[in-house]
VOMILUM-537350 format. One record per residue (C-alpha): residue number from 1; x, y, z; residue in three letters. Coordinates in Angstrom, 3 decimals, decimal comma. Layout:
BEGIN
(r NUM (X Y Z) Ala)
...
END
This chain:
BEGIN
(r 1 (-24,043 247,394 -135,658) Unk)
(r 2 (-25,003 250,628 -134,762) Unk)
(r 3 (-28,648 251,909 -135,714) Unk)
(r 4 (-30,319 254,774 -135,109) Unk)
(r 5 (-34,260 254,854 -135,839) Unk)
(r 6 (-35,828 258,265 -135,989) Unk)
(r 7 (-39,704 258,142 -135,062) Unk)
(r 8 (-41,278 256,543 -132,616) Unk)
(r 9 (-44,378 255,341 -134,280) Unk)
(r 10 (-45,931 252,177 -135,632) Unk)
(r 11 (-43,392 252,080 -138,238) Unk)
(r 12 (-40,477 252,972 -136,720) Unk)
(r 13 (-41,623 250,961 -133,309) Unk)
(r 14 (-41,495 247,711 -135,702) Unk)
(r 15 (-38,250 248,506 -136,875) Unk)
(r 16 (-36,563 248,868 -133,510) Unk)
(r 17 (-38,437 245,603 -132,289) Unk)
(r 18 (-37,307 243,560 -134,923) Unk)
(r 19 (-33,552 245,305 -135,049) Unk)
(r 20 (-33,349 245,033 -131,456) Unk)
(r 21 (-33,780 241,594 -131,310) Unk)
(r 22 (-30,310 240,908 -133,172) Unk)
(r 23 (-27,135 240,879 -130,514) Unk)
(r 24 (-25,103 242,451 -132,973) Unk)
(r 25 (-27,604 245,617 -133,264) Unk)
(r 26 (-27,640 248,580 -130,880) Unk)
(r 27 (-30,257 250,218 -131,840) Unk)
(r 28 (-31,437 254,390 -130,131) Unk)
(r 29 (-34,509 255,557 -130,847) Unk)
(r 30 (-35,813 259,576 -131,051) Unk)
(r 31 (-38,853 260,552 -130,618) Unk)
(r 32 (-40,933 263,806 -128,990) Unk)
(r 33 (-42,743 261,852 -127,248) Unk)
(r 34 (-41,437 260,573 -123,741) Unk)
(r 35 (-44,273 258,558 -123,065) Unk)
(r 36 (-43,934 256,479 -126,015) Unk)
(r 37 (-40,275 256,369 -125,761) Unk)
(r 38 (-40,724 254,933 -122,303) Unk)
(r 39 (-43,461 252,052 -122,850) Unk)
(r 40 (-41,086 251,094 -126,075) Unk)
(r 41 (-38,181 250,696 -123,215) Unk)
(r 42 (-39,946 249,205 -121,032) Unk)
(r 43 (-40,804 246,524 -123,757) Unk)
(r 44 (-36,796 246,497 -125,856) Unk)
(r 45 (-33,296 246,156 -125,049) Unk)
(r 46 (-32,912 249,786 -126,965) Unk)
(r 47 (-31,470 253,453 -125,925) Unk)
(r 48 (-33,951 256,484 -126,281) Unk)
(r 49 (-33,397 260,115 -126,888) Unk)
(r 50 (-36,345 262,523 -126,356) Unk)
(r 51 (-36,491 265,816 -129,140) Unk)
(r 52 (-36,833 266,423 -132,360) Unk)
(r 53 (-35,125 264,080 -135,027) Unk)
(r 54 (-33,908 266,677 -137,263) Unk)
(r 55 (-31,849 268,947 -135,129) Unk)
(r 56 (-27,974 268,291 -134,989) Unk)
(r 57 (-27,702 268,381 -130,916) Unk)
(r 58 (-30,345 265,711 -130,977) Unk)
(r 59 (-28,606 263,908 -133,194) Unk)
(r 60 (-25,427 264,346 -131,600) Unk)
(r 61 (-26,835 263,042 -128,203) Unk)
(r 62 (-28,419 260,047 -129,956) Unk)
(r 63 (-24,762 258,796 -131,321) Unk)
(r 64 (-25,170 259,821 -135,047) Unk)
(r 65 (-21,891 260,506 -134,594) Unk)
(r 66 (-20,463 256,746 -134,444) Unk)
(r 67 (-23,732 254,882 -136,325) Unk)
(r 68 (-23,442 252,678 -138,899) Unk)
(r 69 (-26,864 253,338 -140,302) Unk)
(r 70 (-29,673 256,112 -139,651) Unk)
(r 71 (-33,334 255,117 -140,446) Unk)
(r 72 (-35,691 258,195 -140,294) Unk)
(r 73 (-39,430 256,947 -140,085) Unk)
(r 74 (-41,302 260,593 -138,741) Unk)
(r 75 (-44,223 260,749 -140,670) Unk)
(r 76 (-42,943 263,229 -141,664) Unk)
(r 77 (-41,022 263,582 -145,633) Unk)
(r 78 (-39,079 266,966 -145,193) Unk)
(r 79 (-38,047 266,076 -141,455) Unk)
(r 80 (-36,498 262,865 -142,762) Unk)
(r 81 (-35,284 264,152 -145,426) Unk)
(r 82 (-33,313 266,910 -143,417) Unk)
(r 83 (-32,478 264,156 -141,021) Unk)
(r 84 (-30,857 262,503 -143,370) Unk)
(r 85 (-29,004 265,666 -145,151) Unk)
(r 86 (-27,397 266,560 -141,382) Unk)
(r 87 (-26,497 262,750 -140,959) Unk)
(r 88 (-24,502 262,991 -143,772) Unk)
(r 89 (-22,972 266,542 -144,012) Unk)
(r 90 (-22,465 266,627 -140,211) Unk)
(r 91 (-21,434 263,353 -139,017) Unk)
(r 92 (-21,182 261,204 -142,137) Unk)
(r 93 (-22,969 258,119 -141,380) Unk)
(r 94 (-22,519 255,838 -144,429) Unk)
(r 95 (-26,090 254,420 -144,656) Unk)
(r 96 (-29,072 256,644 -144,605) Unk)
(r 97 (-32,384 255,450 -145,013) Unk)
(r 98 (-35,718 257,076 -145,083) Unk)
(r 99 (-39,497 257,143 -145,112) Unk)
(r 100 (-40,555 259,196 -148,530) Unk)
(r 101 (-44,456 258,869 -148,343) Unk)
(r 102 (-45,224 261,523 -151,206) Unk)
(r 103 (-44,902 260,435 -154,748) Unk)
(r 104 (-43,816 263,641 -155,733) Unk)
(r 105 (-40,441 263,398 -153,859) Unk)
(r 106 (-40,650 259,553 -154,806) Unk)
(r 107 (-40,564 259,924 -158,287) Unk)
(r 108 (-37,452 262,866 -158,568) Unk)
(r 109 (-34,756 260,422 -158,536) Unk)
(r 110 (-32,411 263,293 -159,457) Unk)
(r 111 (-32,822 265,048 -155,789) Unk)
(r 112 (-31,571 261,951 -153,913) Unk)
(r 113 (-27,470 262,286 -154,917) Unk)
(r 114 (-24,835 262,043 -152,238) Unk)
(r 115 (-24,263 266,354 -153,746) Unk)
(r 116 (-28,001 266,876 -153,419) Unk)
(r 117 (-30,273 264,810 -150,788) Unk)
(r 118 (-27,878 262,351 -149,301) Unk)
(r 119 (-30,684 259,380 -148,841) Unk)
(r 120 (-29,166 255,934 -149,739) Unk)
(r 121 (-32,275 254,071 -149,474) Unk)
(r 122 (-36,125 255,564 -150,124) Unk)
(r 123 (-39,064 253,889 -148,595) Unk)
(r 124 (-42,741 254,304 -148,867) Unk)
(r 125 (-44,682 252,008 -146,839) Unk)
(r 126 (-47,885 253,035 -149,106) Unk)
(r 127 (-46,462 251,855 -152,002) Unk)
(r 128 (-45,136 248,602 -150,626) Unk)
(r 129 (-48,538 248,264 -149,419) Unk)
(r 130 (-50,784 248,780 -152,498) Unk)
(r 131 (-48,190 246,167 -154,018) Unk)
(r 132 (-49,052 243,694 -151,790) Unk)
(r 133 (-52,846 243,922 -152,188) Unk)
(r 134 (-52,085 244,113 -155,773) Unk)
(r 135 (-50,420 240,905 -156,233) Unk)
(r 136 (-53,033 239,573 -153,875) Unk)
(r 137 (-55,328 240,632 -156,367) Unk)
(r 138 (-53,829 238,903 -159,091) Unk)
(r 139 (-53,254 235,912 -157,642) Unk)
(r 140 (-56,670 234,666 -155,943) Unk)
(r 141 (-56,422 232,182 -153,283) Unk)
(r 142 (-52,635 233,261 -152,260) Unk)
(r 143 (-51,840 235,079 -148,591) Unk)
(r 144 (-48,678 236,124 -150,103) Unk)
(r 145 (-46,901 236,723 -152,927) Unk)
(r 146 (-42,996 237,858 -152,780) Unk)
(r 147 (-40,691 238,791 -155,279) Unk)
(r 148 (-37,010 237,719 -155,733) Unk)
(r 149 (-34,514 237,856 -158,611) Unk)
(r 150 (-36,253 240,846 -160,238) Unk)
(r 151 (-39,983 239,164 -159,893) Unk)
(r 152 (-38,521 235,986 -162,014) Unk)
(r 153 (-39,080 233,938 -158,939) Unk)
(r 154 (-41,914 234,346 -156,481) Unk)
(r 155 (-42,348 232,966 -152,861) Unk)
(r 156 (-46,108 232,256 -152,827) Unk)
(r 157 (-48,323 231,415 -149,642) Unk)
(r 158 (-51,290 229,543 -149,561) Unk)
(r 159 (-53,842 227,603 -147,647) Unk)
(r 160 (-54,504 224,094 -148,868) Unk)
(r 161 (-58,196 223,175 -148,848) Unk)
(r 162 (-59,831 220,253 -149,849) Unk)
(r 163 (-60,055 221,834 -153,661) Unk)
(r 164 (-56,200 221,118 -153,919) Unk)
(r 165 (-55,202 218,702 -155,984) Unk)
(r 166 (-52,252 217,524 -153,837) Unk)
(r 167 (-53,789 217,587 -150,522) Unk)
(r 168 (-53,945 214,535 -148,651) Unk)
(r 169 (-51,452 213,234 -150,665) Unk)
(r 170 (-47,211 213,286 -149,982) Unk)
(r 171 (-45,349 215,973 -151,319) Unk)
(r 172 (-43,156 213,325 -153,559) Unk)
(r 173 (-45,814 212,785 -155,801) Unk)
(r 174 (-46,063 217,018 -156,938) Unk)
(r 175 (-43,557 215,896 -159,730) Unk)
(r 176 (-45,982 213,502 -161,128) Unk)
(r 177 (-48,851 216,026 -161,011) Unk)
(r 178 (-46,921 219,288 -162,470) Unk)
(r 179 (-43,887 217,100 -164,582) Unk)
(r 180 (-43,193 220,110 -167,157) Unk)
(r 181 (-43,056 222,757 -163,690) Unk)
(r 182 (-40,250 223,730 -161,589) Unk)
(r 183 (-40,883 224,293 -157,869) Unk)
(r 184 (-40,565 223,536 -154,495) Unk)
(r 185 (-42,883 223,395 -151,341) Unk)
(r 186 (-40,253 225,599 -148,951) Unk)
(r 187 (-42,363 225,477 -146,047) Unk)
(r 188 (-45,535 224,560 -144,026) Unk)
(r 189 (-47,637 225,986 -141,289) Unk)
(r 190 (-49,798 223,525 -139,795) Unk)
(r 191 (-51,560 224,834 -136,449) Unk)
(r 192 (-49,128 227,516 -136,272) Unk)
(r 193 (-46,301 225,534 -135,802) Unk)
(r 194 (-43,165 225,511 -138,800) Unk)
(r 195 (-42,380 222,408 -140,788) Unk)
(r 196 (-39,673 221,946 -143,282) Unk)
(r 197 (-41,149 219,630 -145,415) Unk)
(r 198 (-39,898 216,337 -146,762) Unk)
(r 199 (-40,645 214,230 -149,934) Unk)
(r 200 (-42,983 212,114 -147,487) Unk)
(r 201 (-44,983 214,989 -145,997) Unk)
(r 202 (-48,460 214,523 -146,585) Unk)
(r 203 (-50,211 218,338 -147,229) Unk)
(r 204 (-53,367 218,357 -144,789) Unk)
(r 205 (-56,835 221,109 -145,301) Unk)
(r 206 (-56,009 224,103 -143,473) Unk)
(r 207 (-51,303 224,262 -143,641) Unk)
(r 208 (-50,443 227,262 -144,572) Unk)
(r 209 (-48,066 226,380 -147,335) Unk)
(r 210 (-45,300 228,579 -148,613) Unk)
(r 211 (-44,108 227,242 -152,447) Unk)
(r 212 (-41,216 229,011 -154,470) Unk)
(r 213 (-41,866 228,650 -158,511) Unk)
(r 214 (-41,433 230,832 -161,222) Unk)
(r 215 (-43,950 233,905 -161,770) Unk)
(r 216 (-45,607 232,061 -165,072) Unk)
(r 217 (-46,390 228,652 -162,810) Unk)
(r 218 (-48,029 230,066 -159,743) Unk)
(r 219 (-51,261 228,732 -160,688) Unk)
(r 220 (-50,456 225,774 -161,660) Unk)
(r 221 (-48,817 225,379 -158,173) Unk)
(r 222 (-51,983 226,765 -156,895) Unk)
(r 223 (-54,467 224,115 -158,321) Unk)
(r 224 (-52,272 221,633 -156,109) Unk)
(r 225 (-52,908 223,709 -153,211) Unk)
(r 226 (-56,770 224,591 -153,156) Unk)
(r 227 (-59,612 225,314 -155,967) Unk)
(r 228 (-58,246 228,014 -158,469) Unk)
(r 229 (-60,601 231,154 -157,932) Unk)
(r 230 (-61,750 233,184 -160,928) Unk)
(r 231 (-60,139 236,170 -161,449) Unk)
(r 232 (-61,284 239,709 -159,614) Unk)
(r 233 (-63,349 242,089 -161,509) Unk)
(r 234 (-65,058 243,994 -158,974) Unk)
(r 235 (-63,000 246,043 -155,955) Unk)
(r 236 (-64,623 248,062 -153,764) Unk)
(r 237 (-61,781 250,063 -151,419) Unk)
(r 238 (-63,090 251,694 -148,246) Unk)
(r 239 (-60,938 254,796 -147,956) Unk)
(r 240 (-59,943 257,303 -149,891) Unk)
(r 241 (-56,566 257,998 -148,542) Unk)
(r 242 (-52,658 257,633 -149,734) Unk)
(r 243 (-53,009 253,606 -149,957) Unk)
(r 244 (-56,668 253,384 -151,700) Unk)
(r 245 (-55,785 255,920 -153,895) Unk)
(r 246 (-52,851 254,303 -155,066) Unk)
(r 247 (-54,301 250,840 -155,360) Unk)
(r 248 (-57,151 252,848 -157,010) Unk)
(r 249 (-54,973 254,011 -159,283) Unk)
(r 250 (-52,779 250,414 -160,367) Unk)
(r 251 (-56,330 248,872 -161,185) Unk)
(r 252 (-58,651 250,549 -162,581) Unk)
(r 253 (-57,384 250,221 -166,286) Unk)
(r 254 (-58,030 245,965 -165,721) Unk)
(r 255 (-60,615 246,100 -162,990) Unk)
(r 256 (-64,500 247,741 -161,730) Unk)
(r 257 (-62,954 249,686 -158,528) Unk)
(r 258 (-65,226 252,014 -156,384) Unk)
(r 259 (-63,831 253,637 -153,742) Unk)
(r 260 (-65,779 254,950 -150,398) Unk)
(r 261 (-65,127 257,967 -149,109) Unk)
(r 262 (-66,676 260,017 -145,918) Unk)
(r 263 (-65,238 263,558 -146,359) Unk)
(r 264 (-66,864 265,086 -149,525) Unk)
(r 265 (-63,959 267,267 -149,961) Unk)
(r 266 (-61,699 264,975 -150,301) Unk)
(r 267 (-63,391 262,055 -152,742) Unk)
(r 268 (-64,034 265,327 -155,075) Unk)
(r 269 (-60,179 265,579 -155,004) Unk)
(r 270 (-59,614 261,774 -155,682) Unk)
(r 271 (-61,869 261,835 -158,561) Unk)
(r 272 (-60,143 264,452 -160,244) Unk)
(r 273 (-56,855 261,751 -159,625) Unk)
(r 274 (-58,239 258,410 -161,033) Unk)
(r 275 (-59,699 257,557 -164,528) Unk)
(r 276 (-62,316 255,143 -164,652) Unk)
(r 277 (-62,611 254,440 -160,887) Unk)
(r 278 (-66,306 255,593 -159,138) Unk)
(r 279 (-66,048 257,805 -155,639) Unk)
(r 280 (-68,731 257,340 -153,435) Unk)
(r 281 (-69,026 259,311 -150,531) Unk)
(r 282 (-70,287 257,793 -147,887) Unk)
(r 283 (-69,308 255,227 -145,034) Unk)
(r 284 (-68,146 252,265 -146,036) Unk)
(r 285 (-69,637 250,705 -142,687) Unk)
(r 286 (-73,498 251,663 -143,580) Unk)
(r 287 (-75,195 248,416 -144,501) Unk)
(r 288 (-77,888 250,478 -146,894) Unk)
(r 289 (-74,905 251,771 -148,841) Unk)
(r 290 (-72,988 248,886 -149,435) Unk)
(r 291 (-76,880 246,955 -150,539) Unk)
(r 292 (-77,417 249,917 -152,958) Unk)
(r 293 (-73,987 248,913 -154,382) Unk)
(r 294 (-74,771 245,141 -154,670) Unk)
(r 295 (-71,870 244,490 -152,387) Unk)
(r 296 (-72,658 240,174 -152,956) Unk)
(r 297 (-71,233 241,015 -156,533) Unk)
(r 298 (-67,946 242,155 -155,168) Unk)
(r 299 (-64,980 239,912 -155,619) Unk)
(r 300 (-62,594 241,757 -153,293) Unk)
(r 301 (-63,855 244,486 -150,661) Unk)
(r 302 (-60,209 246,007 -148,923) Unk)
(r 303 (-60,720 248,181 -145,951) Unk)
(r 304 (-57,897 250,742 -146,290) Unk)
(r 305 (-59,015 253,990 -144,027) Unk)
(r 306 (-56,545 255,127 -141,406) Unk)
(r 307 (-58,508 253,708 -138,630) Unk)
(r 308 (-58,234 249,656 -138,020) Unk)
(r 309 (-61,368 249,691 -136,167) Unk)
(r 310 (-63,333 251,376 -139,311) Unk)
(r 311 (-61,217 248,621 -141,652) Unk)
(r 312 (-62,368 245,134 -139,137) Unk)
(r 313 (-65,924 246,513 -139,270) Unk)
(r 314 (-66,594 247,602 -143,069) Unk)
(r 315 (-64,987 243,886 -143,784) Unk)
(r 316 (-66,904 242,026 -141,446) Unk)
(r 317 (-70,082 243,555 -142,263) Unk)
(r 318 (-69,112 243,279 -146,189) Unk)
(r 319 (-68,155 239,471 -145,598) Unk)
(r 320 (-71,419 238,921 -144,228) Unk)
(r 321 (-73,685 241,159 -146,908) Unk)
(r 322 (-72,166 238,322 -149,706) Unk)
(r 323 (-68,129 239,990 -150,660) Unk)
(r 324 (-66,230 237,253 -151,992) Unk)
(r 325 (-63,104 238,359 -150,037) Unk)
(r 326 (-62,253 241,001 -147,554) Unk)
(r 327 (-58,998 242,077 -146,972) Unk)
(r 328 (-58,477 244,631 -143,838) Unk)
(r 329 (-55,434 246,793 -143,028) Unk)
(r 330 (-54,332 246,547 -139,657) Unk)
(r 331 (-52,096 248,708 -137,661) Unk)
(r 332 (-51,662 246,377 -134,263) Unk)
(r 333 (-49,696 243,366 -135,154) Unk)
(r 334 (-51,177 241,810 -132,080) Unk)
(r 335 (-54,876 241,973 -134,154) Unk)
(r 336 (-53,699 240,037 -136,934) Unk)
(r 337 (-53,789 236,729 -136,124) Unk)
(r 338 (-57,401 237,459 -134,190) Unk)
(r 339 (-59,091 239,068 -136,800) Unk)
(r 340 (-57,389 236,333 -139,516) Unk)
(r 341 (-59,423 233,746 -136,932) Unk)
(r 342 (-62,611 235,409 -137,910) Unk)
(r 343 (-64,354 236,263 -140,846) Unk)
(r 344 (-61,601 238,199 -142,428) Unk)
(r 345 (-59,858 236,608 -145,122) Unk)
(r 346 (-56,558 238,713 -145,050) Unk)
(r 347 (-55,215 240,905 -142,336) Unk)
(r 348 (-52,412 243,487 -143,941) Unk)
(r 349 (-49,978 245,034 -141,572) Unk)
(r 350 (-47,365 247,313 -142,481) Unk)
(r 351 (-45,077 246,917 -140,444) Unk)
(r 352 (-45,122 243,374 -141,630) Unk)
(r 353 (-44,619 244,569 -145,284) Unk)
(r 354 (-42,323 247,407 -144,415) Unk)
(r 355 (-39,737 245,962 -142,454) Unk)
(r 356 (-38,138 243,937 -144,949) Unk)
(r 357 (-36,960 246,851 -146,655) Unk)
(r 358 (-34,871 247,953 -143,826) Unk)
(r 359 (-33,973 244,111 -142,763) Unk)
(r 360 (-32,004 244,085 -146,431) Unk)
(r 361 (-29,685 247,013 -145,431) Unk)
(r 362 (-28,886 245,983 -142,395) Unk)
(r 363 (-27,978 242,253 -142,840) Unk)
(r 364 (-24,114 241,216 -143,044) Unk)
(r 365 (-23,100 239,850 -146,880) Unk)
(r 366 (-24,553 240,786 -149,953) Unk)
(r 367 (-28,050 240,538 -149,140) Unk)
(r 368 (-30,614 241,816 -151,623) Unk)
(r 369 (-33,895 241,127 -150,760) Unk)
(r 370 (-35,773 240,310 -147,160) Unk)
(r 371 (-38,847 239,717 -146,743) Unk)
(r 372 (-40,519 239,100 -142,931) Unk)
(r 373 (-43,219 236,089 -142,660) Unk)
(r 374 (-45,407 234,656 -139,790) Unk)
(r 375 (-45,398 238,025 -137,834) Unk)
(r 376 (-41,553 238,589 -137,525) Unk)
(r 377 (-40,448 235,000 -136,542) Unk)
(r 378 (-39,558 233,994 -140,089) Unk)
(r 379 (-37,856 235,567 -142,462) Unk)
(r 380 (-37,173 234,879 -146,682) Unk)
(r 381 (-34,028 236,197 -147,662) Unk)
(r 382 (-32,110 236,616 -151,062) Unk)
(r 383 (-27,669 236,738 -150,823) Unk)
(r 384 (-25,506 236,804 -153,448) Unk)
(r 385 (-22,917 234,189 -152,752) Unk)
(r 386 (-19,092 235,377 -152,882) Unk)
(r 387 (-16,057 234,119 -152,806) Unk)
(r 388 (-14,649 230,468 -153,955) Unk)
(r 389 (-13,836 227,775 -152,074) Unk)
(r 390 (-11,519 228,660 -149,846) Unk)
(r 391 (-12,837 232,042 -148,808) Unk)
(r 392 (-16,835 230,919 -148,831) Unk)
(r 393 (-18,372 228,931 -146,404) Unk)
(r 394 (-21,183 228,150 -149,172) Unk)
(r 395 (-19,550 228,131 -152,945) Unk)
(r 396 (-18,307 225,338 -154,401) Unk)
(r 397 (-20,255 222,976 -151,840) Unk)
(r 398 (-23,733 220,921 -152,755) Unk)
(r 399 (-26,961 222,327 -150,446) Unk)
(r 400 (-26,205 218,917 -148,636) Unk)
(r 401 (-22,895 219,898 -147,321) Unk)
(r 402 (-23,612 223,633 -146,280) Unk)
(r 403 (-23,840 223,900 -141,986) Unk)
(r 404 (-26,963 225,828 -142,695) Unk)
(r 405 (-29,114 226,406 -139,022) Unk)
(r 406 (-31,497 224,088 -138,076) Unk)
(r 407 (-34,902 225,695 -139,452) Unk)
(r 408 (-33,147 226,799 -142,589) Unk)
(r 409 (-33,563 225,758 -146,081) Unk)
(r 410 (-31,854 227,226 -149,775) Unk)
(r 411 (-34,790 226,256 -151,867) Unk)
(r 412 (-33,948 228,227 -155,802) Unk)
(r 413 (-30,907 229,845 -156,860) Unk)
(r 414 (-30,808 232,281 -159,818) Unk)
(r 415 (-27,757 232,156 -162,074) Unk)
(r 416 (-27,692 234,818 -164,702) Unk)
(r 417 (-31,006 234,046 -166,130) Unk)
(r 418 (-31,439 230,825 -164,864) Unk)
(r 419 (-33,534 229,861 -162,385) Unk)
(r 420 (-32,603 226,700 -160,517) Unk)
(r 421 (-34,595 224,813 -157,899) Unk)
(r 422 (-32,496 223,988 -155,146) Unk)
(r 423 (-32,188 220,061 -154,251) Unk)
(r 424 (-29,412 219,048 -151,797) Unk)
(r 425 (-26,863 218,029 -154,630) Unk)
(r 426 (-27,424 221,308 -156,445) Unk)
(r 427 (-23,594 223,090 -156,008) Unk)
(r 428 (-23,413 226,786 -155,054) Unk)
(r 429 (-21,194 228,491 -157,529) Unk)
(r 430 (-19,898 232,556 -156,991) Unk)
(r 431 (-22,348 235,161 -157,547) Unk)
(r 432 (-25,355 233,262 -157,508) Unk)
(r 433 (-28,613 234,245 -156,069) Unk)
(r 434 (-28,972 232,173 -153,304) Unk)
(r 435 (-32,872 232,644 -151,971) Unk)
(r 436 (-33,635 231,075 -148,550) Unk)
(r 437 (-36,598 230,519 -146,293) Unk)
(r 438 (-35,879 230,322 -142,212) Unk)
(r 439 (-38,252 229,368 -139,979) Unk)
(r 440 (-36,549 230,830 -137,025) Unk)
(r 441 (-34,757 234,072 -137,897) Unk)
(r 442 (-33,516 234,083 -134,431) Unk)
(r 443 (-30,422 232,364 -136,189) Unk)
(r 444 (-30,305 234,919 -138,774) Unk)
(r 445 (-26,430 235,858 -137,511) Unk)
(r 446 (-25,594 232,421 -137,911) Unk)
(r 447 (-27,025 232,340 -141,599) Unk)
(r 448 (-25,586 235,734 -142,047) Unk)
(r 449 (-21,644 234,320 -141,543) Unk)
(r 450 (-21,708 232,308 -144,014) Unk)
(r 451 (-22,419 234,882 -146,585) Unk)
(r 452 (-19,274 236,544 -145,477) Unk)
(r 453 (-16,197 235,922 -147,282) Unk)
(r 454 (-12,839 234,594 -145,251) Unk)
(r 455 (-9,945 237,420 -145,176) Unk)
(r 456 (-8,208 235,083 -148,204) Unk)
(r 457 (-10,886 236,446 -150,914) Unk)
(r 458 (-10,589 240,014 -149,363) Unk)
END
């Protein structure tokens, strides 16, 4: 498949990592910048193209001409937008998708029509972002939470801890603990390494442990896991930009929220935004300011600014003035894991959270939902089986019969309104929702065959 990423920066460098990675993809990247474009292919099997992303000669040079898909990821909204509006009208490249990171152009649904702004697919990293923290939020104790099926099932992570009421114990005897519950442990961490777990594997303190449920028996799921936390009152964001604003914004009707900003210009602006929430203005990194705000009463502190070094030092010196829980957003992928090691309890990247939005519309079969785990090397994905027996490689058969890759697992399928948790005699029937978990997506085109019909169903 042909892709052609427009933007060069952390965003769009995520995409063409993880895009690149796939045979099947060529993927050319534009950018302004030669320097970046260079270290990027130095580092990727990729083509570059140096100038700006919305002119048509750029375009034309970059292959817009012949690709499949064109993802525009500038930062900025009116040169992807125009990107995507001479992608269309000039070349007609079937899939356009692009970075919208103003609400305004986010919320006028009528502009994007193939007669007005040709964009297929909108993204807003901002917004995927505040919903992560959100469900964090709501769900103490979890590392993720992911939605499939319309948010009627949920992929939760977790680190067991001694609290947990099935730790130390083998995962067969979850049945006897929840009996009125359906879910399924679909995978474990255990010093970093993947395990697909079996009705004899014993949950240890520390796995990370992913479980699949539905949304109204996460903590119940949870208990077995670690010590259910109370729920958050008290946020305090650090940074008064597009994200904390948002997240500002989705709780302050449920929740205390403060928000700390530096530039008095700006927190005047975001208080005329929000509601209920307080704006301080101030930096979130001075110890007498966070004191003054009893920062040891905080259940969640999130450091949100636009500069990762500003969010790992707010959250460790919050951690250690008494916050509950600290939650920093961080840029670098290559910082996540090392600041996760430390006293931060949650290290949010966006590249992590954004990328599965482009993964789902560039996947072969009906795929409807991706989501990336474990820095890129798994990968949670939701198909829509097609087909019948003769033209599918995966209706009509029971889980136990499917060739799935080694490292793969279907653990729930959603039929109509039901929710079923996959066990290997459970039979795949046409159009069901078929949600896996891979531990190695480095077999995703393997996966992604047998999602394809046979030539007899076309």
């Amino acid at each position: 498949m042909k892709i052609l990423i427009l933007g060069a920066g952390q965003v769009g460098s995520s995409a063409a990592y993880h895009l690149s990675r796939e045979e099947a993809n060529e993927v050319t990247v534009v950018d302004m910048r030669p320097d970046v474009l260079r270290e990027l292919q130095d580092r990727l099997d990729i083509r570059t193209v140096v100038g700006h992303a919305a002119y048509p000669d750029v375009l034309e040079r970059a292959g817009a001409g012949d690709a499949e898909i064109v993802v525009a990821l500038t930062d900025t909204d009116e040169t992807n937008m125009i990107a995507c509006q001479i992608a269309y009208t000039k070349f007609r490249t079937p899939t356009k998708i692009a970075r919208v990171r103003s609400a305004e152009y986010m919320n006028a649904n009528e502009l994007f029509t193939q007669d007005a702004i040709p964009i297929d697919v909108r993204i807003s990293p901002e917004q995927l972002v505040c919903s992560h923290i959100e469900q964090l939020i709501l769900y103490p104790g979890t590392s993720q939470v992911l939605d499939f099926a319309d948010g009627r099932v949920r992929l939760v992570g977790a680190k067991a801890d001694r609290g947990g009421l099935l730790v130390g114990q083998r995962i067969a005897t979850l049945k006897d603990h929840i009996p009125n519950t359906e879910g399924r442990i679909a995978a474990i961490y255990r010093d970093g390494k993947a395990m697909l777990p079996k009705g004899d594997t014993v949950i240890q303190e520390g796995d990370e442990v992913f479980f699949i449920t539905d949304r109204k028996d996460i903590r119940v799921f949870m208990s077995e896991m670690r010590g259910l936390e109370d729920p958050v009152r008290r946020v305090v964001i650090a940074g008064g930009g597009n994200i904390g604003v948002r997240l500002a914004l989705a709780l302050e009707q449920t929740n205390q929220v403060k928000i700390i900003e530096r530039d008095p210009v700006r927190a005047r602006q975001i208080s005329e935004q929000l509601n209920k929430a307080i704006v301080l203005v101030g930096d979130a990194a001075d110890e007498e300011l966070l004191l003054e705000e009893n920062i040891d009463n905080v259940d969640v502190f999130c450091g949100l600014t636009n500069s990762e070094e500003a969010n790992i030092l707010s959250c460790m010196l919050a951690k250690r003035l008494g916050a509950h829980k600290v939650m920093a957003l961080i840029n670098r992928t290559s910082y996540v894991d090392l600041v996760e090691s430390g006293s931060i309890d949650i290290a949010i990247s966006p590249q992590q959270i954004t990328i599965g939005s482009l993964l789902a519309h560039v996947r072969r079969g009906d795929v409807v939902k991706v989501h990336s785990l474990r820095r890129g090397a798994a990968e949670a994905m939701e198909a829509i089986a097609h087909g019948d027996a003769d033209s599918s490689k995966v209706v009509g058969r029971k889980i136990e019969d499917i060739d799935l890759p080694k490292g793969t697992a279907i653990v729930a399928i959603v039929r109509g309104d039901q929710v079923i948790i996959a066990h290997h005699d459970t039979v795949v029937e046409t159009d069901d929702h078929v949600i896996l978990f891979m531990t190695d997506r480095r077999k995703i085109e393997r996966l992604e065959s047998l999602f394809q019909v046979g030539v007899a169903f076309i």
